[in-house]
N, C-alpha and C positions, 0 to 999 in steps of 0.2 A: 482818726479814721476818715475816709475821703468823703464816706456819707455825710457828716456830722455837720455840715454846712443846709442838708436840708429840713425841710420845718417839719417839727412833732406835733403828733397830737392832731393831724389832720388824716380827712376820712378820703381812702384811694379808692380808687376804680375796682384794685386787684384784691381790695381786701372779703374776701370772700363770708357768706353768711354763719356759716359757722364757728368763722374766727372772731366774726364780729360779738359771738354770743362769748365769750370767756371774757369779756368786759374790762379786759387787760393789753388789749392792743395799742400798742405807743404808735408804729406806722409799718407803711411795706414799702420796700425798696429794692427797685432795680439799677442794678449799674453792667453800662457795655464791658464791663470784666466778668460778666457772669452772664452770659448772652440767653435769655429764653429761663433765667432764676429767679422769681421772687423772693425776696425774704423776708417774713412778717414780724417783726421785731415787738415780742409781750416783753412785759413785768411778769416773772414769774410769783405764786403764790407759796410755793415748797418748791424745795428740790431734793430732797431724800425720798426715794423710793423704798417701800418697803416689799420684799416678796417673800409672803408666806410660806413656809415649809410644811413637815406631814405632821407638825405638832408644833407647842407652843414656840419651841426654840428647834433651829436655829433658826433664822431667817434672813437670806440674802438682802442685801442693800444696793440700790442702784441710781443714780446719776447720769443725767438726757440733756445735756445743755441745749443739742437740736433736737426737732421733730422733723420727719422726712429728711431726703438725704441724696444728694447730688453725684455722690459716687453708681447711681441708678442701676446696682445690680438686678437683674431680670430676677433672680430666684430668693431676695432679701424676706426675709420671712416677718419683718417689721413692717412691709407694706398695709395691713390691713389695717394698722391705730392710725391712718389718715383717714380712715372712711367716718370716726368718731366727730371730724371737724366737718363732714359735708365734703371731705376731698376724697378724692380717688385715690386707689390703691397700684394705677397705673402712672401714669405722667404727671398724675400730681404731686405725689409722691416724691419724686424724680428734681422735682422743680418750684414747689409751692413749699418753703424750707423754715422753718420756728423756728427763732432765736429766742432762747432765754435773756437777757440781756443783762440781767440783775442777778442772774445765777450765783457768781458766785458770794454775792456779799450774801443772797439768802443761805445756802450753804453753811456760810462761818455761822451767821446766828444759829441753824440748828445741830449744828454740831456744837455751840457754848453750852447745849441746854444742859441741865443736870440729870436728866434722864436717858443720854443719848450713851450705847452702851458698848462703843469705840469698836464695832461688829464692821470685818471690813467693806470696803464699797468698792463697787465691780461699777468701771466705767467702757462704753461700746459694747453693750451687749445690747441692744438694739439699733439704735443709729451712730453712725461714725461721728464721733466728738474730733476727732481729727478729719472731717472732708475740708474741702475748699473754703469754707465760709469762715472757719477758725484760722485761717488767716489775716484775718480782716479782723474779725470781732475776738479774738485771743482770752479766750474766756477761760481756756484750760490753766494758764498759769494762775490766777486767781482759784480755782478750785483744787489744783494740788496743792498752793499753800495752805490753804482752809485743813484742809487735810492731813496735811506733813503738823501745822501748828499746833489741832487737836488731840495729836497722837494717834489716828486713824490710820488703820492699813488701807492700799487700794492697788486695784488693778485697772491695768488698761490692756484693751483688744480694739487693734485697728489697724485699717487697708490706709492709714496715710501718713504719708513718708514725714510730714508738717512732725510727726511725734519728735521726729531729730532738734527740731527748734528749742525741743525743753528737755535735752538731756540734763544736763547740768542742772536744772532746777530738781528734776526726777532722780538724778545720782544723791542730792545734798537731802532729799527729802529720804529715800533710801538710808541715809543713816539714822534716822530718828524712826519709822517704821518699818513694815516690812512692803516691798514695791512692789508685784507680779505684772511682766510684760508680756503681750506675745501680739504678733502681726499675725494677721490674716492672710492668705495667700492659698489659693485653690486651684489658678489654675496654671499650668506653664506651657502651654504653645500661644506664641502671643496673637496670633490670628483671630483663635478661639478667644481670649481674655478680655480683649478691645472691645469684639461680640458683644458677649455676656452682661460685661459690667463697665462699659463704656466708659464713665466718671472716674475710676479708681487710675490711682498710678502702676506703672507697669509692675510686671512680676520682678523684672532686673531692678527696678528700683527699691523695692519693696525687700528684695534680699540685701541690697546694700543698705536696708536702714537695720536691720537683724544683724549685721556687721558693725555698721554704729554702735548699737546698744550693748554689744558686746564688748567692743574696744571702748567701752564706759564702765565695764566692770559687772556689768546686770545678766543674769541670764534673760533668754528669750525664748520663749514657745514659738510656734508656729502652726497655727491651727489649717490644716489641709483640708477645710471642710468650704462649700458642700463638694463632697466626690461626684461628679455627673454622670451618672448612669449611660456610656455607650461613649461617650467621651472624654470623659478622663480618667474612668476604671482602670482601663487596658495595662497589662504590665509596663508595658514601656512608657507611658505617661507616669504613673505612679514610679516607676526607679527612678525617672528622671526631675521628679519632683522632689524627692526624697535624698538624691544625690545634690541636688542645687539647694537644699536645707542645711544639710552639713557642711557643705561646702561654707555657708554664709556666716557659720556657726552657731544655728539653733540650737538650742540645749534639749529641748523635748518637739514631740510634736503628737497632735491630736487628730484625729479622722472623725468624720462622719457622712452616710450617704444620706444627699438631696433631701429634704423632707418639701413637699408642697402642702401648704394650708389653703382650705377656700381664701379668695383672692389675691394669692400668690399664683397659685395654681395657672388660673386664666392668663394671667398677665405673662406668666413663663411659657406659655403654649403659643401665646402671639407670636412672643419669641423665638421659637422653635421652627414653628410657620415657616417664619419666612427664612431664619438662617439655616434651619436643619428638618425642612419639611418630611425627607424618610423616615425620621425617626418619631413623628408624632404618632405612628399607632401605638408601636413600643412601648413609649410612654403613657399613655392611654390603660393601658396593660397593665403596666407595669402599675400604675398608681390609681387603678380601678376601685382599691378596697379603701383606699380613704390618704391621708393626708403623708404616711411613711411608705416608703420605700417596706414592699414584704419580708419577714423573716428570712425566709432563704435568702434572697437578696441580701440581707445585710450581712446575716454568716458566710455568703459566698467568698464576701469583700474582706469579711474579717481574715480569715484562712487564709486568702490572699495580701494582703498589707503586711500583717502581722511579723510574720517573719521576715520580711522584706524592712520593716522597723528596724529589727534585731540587728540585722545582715549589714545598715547602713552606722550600727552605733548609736541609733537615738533612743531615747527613751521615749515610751509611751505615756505621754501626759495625763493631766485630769482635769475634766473641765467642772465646774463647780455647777453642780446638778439643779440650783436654783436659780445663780443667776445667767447661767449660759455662758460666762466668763470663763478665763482662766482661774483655776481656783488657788484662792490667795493662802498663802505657806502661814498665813497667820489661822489658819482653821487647823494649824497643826495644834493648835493649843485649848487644854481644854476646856478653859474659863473662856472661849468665846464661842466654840462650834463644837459638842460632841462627835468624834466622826461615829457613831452609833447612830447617830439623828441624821446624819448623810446620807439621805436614799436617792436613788436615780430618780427623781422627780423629773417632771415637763411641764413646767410653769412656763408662766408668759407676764415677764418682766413688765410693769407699767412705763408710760410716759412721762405723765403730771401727776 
């Protein structure tokens, strides 16, 4: 790694008060490849997440090698587990980035335990494990071994194209469990896209990794979420989204419209501001009673999408109701996940 030449264990400038309090920070480090990014390099403590479901069993499992996250989408609904460290849910967010760094040997230890109950693990369901920085610090290949070694199913959901580096690790690991992919991809006018979520790779690259994974043998979802309300509703954005899905060879693909949480909310309004100032009463409006997009609202979209799914050949995916993932084809089984116990829950994935 290019960093590895500078000294640990000394106290920065940038290392901010609340990172200072997890009593695990090794160092922060900027470098001119990541122009205006810190990244505060811990010793993690755990790294299985657990998230509850409506009863004792089943319960999602989830995996964060980062905190915060450089692909800086305006409407990321993980923005507010920065405000836990004294960092903002705006540009900190964005640029102030947690590395696990030790992740994944922690991992293998807890998945040797004799308690650990081989229940799959949803990876990118809060921060992208695949931005920018998992170039650098390559910590995914270490965590799908851990994974593939223990017998563990997993899934992966991610805006970065970086996932193509470990096909072959994730095809070889695919034969010993079961592997759930699916790229993220919301929006296709790339004017808009750039906007939005400035960090992320384009939508054309992002469909040529869906074609990767495919000419690998794997199928791939493709989550069209979030739908933006006035801007990427419209029929002709949705067929043309839907048509360049198939086209890339998705196998399924998933919807859902915008949700804003307090300190998403604010943050996506800045943005709006300034890129798409007419439409902040609308919104205002529209997302007057609290954090979803209203009922009608979403039935409008469904009536609309829906057939237009059909029309294009895709099937209509399922997104795993706990962890916000793609939901892993090992929950078809029923020694790990009743689908009885499957309720459309809204949970909120942990970090640490």
């Amino acid at each position: 790694m290019r960093w590895s030449g500078q000294e640990l264990a000394v106290e920065e400038p940038s290392a901010l008060p609340g990172l200072a309090r997890l009593n695990n920070l090794v160092r922060s480090v900027k470098t001119p490849e990541f122009a205006g990014i810190t990244f505060h390099e811990v010793l993690a403590k755990s790294a299985l997440n657990k998230v509850p479901g409506a009863s004792a069993m089943p319960f999602g499992w989830t995996i964060n090698p980062y905190r915060g996250c450089s692909h800086a989408c305006s409407y990321c609904f993980a923005r507010p587990t920065h405000t836990y460290l004294d960092l903002d849910a705006g540009k900190d967010f964005d640029s102030e980035i947690i590395v696990k760094i030790n992740v994944a040997d922690v991992v293998r230890k807890e998945l040797a335990k004799p308690s650990w109950g081989h229940h799959p693990v949803a990876l990118g369901t809060n921060t992208d494990p695949y931005q920018r920085a998992e170039g650098r610090y390559a910590l995914m290949p270490g965590i799908i071994g851990a994974l593939t070694d223990s017998g563990t199913p997993f899934s992966i959901l991610t805006k970065g194209t970086l996932l193509r580096r470990d096909l072959d690790l994730i095809v070889a690991a695919s034969e010993h469990v079961p592997v759930d992919l699916a790229m993220s991809i919301a929006v296709y006018d790339d004017e808009l896209q750039q906007s939005v979520e400035p960090g992320t790779p384009t939508t054309k690259a992002r469909l040529a990794a869906v074609t990767a994974i495919r000419e690998h043998g794997l199928d791939c979802a493709v989550f069209l979420m979030p739908i933006l309300p006035y801007l990427t509703d419209t029929r002709a954005h949705l067929d043309e989204a839907l048509r360049q899905a198939k086209a890339a060879g998705a196998t399924s693909v998933l919807y859902s419209a915008l949700h804003l949480k307090p300190g998403v909310k604010e943050w996506f309004y800045l943005w709006l501001e300034q890129a798409h100032p007419e439409l902040l009463p609308s919104y205002r409006k529209l997302y007057a009673g609290g954090t979803y997009a209203p009922k009608g609202y979403r039935q409008w979209l469904a009536a609309k999408i829906t057939p237009m799914i059909r029309a294009h050949g895709l099937e209509r995916g399922h997104e795993d109701p706990l962890t916000g993932g793609v939901r892993s084809t090992a929950l078809g089984r029923s020694e790990l996940a009743p689908d009885a116990a499957l309720t459309a829950l809204e949970t909120q994935p942990t970090l640490f």
